[in-house]
C-alpha positions in Angstrom: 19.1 94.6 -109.8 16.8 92.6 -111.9 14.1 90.4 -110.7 16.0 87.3 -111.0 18.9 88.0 -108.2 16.4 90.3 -106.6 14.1 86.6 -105.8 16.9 84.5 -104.3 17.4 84.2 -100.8 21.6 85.3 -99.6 23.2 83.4 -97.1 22.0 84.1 -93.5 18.6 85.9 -95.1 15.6 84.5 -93.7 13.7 85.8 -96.5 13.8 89.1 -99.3 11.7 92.0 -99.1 10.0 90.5 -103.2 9.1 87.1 -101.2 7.5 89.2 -98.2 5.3 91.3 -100.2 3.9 88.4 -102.1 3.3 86.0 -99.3 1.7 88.9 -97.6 -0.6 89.5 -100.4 -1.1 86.4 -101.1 -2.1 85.5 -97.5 -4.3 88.5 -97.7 -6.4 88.0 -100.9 -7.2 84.1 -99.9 -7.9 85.1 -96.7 -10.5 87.7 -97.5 -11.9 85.6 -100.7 -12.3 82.5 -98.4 -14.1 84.1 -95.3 -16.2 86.0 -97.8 -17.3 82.9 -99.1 -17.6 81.0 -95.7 -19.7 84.1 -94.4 -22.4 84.0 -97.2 -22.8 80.4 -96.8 -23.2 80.8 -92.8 -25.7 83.5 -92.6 -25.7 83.8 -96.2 -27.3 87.7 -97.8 -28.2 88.8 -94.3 -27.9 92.0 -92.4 -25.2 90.9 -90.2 -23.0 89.7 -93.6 -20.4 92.5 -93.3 -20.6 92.3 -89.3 -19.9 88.4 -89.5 -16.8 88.5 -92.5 -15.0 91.2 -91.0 -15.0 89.6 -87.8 -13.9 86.8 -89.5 -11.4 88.0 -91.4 -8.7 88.4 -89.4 -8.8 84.9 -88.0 -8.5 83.7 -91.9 -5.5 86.2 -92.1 -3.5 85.5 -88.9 -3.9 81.5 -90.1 -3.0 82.1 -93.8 0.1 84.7 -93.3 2.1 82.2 -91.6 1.6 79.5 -93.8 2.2 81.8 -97.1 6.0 82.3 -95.4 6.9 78.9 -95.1 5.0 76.3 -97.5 6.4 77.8 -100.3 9.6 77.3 -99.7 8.7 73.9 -98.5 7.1 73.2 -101.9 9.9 74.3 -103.3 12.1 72.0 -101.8 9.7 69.1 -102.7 9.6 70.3 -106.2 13.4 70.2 -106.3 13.6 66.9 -105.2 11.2 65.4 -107.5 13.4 67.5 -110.3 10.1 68.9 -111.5 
């Protein structure tokens, strides 16, 4: 199966295994990029850095994961319609 059929979505699929493990990484590298960042500028080269991001972290992720499942194929729509 190559890429191509391996990316669309059947009938009755909620969504492929391809779409999963990119929305899952996806959600995963932003999150930890953007709490990093938000972290420094907080308490900025501190001690309690590492203590504060990955406490932080997993707030990031839990909000990012669900919106890297459904905005793209939102978007996608949207982009459709606009026959872009």
């Amino acid at each position: 199966m190559n890429v191509q059929e391996n990316a669309q979505v059947k009938v009755g699929q909620f969504i492929n295994k391809r779409t999963l493990f990119i929305s899952v990484c996806m959600a995963l590298t932003f999150s930890m990029v953007m709490s990093f960042v938000m972290a420094i500028v907080n308490v900025g080269f501190t001690d309690i850095l590492l203590r504060v991001w990955l406490t932080r972290w997993p707030i990031g992720f839990l909000t990012a994961l669900p919106l890297s499942l459904f905005l793209p194929r939102l978007f996608n729509g949207l982009a459709d319609k606009l026959n872009l």
